[in-house]
Backbone as ProteinMPNN parsed JSONL, in Angstrom:
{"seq_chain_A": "XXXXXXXXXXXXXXXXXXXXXXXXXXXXXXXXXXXXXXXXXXXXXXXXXXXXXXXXXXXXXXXXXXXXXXXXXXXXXXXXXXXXXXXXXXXXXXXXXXXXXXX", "coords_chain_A": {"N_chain_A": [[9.912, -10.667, 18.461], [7.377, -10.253, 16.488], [6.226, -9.408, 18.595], [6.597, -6.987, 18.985], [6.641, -5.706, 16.083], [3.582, -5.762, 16.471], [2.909, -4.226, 18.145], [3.568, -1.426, 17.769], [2.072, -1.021, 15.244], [-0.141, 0.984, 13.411], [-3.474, 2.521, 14.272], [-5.419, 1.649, 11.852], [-4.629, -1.002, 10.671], [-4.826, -3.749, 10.074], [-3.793, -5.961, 9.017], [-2.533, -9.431, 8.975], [-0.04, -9.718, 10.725], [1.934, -12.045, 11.376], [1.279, -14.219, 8.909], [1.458, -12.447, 6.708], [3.544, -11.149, 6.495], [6.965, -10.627, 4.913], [10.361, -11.332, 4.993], [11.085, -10.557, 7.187], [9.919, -7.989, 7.672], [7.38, -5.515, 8.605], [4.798, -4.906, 6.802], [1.939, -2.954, 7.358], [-1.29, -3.23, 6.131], [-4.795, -1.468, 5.764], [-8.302, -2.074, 6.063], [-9.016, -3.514, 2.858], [-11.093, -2.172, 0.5], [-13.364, -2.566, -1.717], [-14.842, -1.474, -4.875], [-17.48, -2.047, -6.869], [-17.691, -1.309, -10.568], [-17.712, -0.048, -14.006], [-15.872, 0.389, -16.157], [-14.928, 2.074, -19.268], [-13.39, 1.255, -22.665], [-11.028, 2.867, -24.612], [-11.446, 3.811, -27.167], [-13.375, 4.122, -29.649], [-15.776, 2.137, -30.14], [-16.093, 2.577, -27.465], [-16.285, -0.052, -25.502], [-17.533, -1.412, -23.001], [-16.903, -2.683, -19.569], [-16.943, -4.746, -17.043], [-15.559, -3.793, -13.899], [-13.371, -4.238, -10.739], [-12.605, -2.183, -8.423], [-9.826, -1.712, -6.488], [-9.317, -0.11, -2.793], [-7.038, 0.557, -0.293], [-5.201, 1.264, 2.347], [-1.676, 1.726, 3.204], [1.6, 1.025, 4.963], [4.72, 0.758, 4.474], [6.8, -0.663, 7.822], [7.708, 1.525, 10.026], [7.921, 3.524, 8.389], [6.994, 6.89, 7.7], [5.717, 7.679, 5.505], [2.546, 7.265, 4.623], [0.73, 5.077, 2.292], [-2.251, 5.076, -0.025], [-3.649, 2.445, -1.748], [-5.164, 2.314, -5.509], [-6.437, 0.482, -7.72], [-6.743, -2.687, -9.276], [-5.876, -5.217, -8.486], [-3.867, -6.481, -9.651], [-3.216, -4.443, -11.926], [-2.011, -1.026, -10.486], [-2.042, 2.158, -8.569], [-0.295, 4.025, -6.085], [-1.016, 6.335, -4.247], [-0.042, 8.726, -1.968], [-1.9, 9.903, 0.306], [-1.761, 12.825, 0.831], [-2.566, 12.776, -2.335], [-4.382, 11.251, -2.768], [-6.624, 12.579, -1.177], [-6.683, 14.584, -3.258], [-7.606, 14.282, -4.875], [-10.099, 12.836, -4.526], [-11.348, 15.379, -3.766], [-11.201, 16.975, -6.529], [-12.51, 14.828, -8.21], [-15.249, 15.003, -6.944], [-15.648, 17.88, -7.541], [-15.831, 17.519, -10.323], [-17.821, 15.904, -10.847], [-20.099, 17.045, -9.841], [-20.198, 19.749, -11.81], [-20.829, 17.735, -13.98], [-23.44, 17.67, -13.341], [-23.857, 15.588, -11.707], [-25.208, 14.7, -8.047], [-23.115, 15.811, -5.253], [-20.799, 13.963, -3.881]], "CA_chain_A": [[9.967, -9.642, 17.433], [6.451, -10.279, 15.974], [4.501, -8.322, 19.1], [7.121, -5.701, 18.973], [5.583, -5.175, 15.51], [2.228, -5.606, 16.229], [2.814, -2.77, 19.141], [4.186, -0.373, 16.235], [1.016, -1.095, 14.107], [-1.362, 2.243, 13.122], [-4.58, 2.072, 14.404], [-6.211, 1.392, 11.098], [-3.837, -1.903, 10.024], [-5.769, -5.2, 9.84], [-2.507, -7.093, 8.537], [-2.221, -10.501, 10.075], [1.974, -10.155, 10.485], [2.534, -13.505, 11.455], [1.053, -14.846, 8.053], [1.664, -11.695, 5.707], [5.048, -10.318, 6.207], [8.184, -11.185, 4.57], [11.553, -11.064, 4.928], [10.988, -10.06, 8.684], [9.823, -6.554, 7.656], [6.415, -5.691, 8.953], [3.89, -3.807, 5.848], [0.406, -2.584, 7.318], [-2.754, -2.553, 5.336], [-5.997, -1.396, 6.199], [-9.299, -2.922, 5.343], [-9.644, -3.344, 1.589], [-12.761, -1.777, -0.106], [-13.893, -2.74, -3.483], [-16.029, -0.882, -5.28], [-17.563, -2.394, -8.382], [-18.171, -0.361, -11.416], [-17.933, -0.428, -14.92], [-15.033, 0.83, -17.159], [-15.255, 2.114, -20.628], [-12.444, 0.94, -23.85], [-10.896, 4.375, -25.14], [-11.456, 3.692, -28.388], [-14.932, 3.863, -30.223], [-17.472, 2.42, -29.83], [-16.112, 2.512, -25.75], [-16.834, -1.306, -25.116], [-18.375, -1.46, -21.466], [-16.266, -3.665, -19.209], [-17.084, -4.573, -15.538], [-14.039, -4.118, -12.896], [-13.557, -3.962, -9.452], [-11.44, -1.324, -7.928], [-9.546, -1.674, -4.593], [-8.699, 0.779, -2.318], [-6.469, 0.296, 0.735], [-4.223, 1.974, 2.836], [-0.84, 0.514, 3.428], [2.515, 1.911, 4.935], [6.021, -0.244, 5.477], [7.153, -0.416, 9.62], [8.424, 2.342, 10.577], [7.757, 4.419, 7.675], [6.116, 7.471, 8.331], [4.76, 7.713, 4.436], [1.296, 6.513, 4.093], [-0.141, 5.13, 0.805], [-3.259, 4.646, -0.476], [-3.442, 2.14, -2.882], [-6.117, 2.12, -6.216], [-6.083, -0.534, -8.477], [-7.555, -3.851, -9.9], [-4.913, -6.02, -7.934], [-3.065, -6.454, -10.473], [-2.321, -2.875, -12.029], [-2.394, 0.072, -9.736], [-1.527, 3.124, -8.395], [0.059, 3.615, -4.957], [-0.945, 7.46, -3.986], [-0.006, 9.473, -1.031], [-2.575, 10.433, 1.191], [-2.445, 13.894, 0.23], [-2.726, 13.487, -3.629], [-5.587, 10.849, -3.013], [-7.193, 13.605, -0.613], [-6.673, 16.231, -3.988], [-8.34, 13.244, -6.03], [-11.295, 12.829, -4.175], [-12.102, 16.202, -4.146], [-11.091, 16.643, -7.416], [-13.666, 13.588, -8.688], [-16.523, 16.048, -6.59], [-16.09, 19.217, -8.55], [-16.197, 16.793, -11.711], [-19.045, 15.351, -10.951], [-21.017, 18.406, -9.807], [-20.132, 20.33, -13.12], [-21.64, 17.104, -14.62], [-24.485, 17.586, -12.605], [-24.096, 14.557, -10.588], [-25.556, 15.032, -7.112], [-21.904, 15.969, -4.623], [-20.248, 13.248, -2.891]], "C_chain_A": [[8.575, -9.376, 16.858], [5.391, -9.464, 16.973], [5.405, -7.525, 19.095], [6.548, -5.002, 17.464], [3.99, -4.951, 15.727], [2.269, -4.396, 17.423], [2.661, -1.594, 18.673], [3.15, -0.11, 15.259], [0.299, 0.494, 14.399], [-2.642, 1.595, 13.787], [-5.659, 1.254, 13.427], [-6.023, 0.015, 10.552], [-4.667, -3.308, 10.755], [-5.207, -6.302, 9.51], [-2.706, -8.331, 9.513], [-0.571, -10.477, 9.986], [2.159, -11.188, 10.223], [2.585, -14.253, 9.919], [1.674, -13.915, 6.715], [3.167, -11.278, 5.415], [6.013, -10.92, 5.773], [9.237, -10.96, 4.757], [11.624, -10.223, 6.272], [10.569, -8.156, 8.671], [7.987, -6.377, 7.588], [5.515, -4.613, 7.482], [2.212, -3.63, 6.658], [0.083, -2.177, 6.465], [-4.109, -2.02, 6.173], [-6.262, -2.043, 5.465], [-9.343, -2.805, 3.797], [-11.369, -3.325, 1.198], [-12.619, -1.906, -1.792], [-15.068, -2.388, -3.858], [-16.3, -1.656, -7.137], [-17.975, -0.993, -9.329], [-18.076, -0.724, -12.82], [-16.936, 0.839, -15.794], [-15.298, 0.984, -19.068], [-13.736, 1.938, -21.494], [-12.099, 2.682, -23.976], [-10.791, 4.315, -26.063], [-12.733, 3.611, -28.516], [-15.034, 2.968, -30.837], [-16.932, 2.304, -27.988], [-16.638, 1.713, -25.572], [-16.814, -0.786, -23.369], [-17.449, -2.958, -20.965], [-16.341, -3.657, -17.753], [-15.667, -4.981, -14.745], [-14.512, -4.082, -11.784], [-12.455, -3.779, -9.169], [-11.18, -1.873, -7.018], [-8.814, -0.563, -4.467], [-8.518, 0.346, -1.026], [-5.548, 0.848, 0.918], [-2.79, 0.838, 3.333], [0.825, 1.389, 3.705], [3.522, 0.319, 5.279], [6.305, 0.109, 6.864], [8.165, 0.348, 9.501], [8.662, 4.104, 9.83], [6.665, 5.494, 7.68], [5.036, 7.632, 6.746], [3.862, 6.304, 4.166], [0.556, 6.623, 2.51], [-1.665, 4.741, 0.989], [-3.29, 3.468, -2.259], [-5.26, 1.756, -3.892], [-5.69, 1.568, -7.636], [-6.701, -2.0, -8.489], [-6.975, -5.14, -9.367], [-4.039, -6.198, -8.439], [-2.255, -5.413, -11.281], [-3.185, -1.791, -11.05], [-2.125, 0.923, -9.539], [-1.243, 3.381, -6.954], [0.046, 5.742, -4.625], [-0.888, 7.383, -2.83], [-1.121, 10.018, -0.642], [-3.03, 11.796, 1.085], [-3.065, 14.093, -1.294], [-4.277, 12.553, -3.292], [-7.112, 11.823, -2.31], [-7.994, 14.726, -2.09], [-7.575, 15.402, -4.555], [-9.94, 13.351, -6.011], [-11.973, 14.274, -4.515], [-12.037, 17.163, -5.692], [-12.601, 15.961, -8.404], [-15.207, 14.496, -8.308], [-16.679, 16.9, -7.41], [-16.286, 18.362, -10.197], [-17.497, 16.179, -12.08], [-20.001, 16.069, -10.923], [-20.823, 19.013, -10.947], [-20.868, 19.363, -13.93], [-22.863, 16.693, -14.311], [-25.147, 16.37, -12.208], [-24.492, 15.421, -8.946], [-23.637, 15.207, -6.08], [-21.819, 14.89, -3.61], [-19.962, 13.394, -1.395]], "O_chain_A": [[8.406, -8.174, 16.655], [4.291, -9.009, 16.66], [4.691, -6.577, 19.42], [6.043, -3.882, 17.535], [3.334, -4.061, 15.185], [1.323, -3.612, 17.343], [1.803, -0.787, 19.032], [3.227, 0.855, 14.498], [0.271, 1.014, 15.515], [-2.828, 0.379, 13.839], [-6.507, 0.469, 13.853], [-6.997, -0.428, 9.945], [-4.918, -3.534, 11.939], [-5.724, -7.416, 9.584], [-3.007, -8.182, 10.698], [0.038, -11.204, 9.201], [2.508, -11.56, 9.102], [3.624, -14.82, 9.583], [2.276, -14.489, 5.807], [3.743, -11.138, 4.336], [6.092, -12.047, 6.262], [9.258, -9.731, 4.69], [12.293, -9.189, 6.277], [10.906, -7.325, 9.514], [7.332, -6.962, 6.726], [5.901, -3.446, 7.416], [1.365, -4.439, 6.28], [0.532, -1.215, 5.843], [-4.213, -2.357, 7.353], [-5.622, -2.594, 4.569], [-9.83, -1.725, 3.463], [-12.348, -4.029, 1.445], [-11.919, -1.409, -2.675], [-16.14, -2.786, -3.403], [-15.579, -1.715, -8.134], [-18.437, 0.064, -8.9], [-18.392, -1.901, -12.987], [-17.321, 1.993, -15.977], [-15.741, 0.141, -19.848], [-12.815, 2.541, -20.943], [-12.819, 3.56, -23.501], [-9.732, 4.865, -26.364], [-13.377, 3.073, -27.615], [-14.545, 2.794, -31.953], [-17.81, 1.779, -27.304], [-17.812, 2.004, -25.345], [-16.127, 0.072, -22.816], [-17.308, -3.977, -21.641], [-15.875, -2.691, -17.149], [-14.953, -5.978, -14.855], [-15.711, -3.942, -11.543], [-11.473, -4.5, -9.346], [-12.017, -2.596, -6.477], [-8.04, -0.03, -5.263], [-9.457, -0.19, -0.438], [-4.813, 1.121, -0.031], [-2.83, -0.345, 3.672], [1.237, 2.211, 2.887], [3.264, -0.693, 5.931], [6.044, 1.276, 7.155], [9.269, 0.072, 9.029], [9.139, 5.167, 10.228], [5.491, 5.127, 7.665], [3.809, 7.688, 6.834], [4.081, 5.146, 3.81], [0.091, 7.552, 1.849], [-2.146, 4.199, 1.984], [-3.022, 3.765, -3.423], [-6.232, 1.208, -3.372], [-4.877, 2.041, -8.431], [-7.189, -2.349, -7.414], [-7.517, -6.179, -9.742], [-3.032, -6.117, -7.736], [-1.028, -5.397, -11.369], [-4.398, -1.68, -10.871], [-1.53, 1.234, -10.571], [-2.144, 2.846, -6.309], [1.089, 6.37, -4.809], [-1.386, 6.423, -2.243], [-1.468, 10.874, -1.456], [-4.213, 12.126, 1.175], [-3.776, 15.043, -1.624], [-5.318, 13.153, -3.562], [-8.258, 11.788, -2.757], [-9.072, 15.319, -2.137], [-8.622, 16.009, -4.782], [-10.745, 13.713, -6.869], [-12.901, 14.401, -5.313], [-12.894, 18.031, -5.858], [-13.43, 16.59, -9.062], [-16.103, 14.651, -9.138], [-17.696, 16.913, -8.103], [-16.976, 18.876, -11.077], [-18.051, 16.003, -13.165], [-20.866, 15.968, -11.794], [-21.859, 18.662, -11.512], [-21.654, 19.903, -14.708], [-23.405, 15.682, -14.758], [-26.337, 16.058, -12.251], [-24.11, 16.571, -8.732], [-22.882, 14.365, -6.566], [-22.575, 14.833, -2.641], [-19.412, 12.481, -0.779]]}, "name": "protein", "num_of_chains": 1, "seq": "XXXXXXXXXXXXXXXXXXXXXXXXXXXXXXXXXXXXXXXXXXXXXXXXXXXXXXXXXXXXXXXXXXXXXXXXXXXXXXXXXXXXXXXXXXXXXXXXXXXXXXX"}
């Protein structure tokens, strides 16, 4: 059963099955990327607080919806592929209006 999943895997999925999966149901991830950065309080004076994001892709077997997930490991957000698509470019026109250089 375990190479009939790994046959099934996406190209992008990096999962070790054997060790990760539970309950005999296969989840691919891709590679996790962490980006450090630095979060601000929403309250004044906006205390300065260093995080580190992750972003990784990740679908259940057999499921054709792919997530993206962004989040601190602990709280996150589990977007679709297209909204993280709208996001990104999204985050560009925000940044260019704030005359950051374009992503």
């Amino acid at each position: 059963m375990h190479d009939q999943r790994r046959r099934s895997c996406p190209r992008w999925c990096v999962a070790d099955h054997a060790a990760e999966d539970e309950g005999g149901l296969a989840r691919h991830r891709g590679p996790t990327a962490v980006v450090p950065g630095i979060a601000l309080g929403s309250e004044p004076p906006h205390a300065a607080q260093g995080v580190e994001l992750l972003v990784e892709l990740h679908a259940e077997d057999g499921d054709p919806v792919v997530a993206v997930y962004l989040g601190d490991g602990e709280h996150g957000l589990d977007l679709t592929t297209e909204t993280a698509a709208r996001l990104v470019r999204r985050l560009s026109e925000t940044l260019r209006t704030a005359g950051f250089p374009a992503v």
